[in-house]
C-alpha positions as CSV (number, residue, x, y, z in Angstrom):
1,X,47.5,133.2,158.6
2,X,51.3,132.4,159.3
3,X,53.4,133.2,157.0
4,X,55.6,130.7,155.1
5,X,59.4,130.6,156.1
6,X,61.8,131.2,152.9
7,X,63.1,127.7,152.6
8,X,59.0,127.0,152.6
9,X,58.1,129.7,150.1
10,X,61.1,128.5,148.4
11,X,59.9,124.6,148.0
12,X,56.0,125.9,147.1
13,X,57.4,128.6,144.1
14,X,59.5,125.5,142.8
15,X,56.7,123.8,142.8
16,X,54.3,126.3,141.4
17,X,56.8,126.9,138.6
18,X,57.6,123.3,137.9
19,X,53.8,122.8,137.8
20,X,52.5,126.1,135.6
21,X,55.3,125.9,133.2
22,X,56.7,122.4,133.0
23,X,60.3,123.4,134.3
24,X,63.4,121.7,135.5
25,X,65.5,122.9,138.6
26,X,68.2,123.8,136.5
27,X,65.6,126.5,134.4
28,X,65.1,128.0,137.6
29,X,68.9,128.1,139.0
30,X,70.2,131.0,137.4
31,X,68.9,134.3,136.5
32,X,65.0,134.3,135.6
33,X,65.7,136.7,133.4
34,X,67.9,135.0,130.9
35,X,66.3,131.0,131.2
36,X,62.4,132.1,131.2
37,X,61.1,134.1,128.3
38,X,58.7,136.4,128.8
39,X,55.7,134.9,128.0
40,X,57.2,132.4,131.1
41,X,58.0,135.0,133.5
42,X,54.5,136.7,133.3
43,X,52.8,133.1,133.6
44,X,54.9,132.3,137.0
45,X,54.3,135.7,137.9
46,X,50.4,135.6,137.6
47,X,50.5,131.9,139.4
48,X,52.3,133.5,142.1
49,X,49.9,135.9,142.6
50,X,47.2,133.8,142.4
51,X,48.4,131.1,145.0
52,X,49.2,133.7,147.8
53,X,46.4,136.1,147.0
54,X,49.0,138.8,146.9
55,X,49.7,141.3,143.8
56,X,53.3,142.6,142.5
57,X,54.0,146.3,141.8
58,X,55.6,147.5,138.3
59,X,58.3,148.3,139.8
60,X,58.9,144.6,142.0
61,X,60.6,143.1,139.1
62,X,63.4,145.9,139.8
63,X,66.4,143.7,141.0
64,X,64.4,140.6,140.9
65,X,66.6,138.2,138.7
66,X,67.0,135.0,140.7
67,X,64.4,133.0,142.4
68,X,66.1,133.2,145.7
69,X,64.6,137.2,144.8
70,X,61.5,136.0,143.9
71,X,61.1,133.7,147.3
72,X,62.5,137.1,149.1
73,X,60.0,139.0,147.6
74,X,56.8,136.8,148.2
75,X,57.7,136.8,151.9
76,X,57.8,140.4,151.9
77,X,54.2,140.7,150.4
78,X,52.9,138.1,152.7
79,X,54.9,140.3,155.8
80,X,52.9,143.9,154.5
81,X,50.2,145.0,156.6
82,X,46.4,144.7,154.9
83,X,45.3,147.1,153.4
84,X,41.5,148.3,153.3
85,X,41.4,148.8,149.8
């Protein structure tokens, strides 16, 4: 499978979010951090997760604040070698 470009992933986790959560563009413009609550951020997290079969670490949220991050971050995971797990 090929993996999405960023401005790709970006459109589909706009989507996803607008979709999950019932947001707006400008909920997802700024830091994550301060317009989703939690209960949000896990749900977009999990429906990230789920749509590109991948799976975050604890420590991935680490200087993840933005969803320009969270596009960054996706690609990443869809980039790392499988694993035989």
């Amino acid at each position: 499978m090929t993996t999405p470009d960023l401005a790709t992933l970006d459109a589909e986790i706009r989507a996803l979010a607008k979709a999950e959560l019932d947001l707006s563009d400008d909920d997802l413009a700024d830091d994550l951090a301060s317009s989703l609550d939690s209960i949000q951020r896990l749900s977009l997290v999990v429906a990230i997760e789920d749509h590109y079969e991948i799976c975050f670490d604890p420590d991935d949220e680490e200087g993840t604040m933005t969803l320009s991050d969270v596009v960054r971050l996706v690609h990443a995971k869809l980039n790392e070698p499988a694993s035989d797990a």
